[in-house]
C-alpha positions as CSV (number, residue, x, y, z in Angstrom):
1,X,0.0,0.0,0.0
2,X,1.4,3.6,-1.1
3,X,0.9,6.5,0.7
4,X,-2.2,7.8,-1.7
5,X,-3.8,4.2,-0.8
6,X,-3.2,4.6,2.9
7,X,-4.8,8.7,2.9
8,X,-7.4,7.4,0.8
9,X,-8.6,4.6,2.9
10,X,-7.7,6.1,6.6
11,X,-8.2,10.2,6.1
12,X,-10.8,9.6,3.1
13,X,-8.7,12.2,0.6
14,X,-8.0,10.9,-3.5
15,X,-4.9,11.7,-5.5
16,X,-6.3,15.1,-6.7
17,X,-6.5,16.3,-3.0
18,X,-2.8,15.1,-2.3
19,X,-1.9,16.5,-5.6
20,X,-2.7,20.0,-4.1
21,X,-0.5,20.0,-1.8
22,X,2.4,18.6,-3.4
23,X,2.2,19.8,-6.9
24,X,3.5,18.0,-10.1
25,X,6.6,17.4,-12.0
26,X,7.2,20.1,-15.1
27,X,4.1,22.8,-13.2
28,X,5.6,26.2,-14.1
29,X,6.1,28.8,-11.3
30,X,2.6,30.5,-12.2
31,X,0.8,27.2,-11.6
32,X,2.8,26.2,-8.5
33,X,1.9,29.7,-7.2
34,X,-1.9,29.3,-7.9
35,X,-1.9,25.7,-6.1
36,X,0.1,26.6,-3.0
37,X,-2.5,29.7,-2.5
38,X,-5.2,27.6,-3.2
39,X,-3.3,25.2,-0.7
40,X,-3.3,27.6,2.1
41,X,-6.9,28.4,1.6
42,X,-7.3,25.0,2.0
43,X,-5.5,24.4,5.4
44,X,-6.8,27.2,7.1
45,X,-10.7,25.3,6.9
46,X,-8.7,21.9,7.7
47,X,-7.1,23.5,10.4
48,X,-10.8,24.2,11.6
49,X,-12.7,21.1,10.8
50,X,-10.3,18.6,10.4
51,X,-6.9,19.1,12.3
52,X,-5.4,15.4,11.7
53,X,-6.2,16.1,7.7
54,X,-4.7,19.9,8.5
55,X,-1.7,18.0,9.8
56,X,-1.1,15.2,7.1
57,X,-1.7,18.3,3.9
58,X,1.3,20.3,6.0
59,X,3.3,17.2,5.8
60,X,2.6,16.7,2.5
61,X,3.3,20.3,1.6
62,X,6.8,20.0,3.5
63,X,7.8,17.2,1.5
64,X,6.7,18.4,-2.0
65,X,10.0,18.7,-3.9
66,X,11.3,21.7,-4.9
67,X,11.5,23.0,-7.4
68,X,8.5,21.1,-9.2
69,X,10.3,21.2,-12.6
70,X,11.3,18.7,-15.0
71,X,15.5,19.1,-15.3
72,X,16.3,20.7,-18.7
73,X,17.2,18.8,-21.2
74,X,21.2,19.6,-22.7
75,X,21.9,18.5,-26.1
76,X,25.4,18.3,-27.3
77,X,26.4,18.2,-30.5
78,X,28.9,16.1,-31.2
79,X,32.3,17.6,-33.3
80,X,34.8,16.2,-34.9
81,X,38.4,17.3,-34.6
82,X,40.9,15.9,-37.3
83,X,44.1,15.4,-36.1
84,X,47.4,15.5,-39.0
85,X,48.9,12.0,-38.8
């Protein structure tokens, strides 16, 4: 059992909840910026109604990796050198 399987069966939160909280590989900074406000709104009405949840999104936000973004990609070209024999 993952972690998604074990909040989904114990705190009763899907992939799309978890997802919130710690993004996705490749988001640019625009769309990490919208979901980690729409992250806090979020906590502050866990915080009120549902403190374990409150405390296992906080985790989940403190273990989101940072930066979200897929490495870049370096291509080299390859060159020839010719050497006098």
């Amino acid at each position: 059992m993952n972690e998604d399987e074990f909040a989904e069966l114990a705190l009763g939160v899907d992939s799309d909840f978890t997802r919130l909280f710690t993004g996705m590989p490749g988001e640019s900074e625009t769309e990490r910026e919208a979901r980690t406000d729409a992250a806090a709104d979020v906590l502050v009405d866990l915080h009120r109604e549902d403190p374990a949840l409150a405390a296992f999104a906080e985790r989940l936000l403190s273990a989101a990796p940072v930066p979200l973004r897929r490495p870049a990609v370096i291509r080299r070209t390859a060159s020839v050198e010719r050497v006098a024999a």
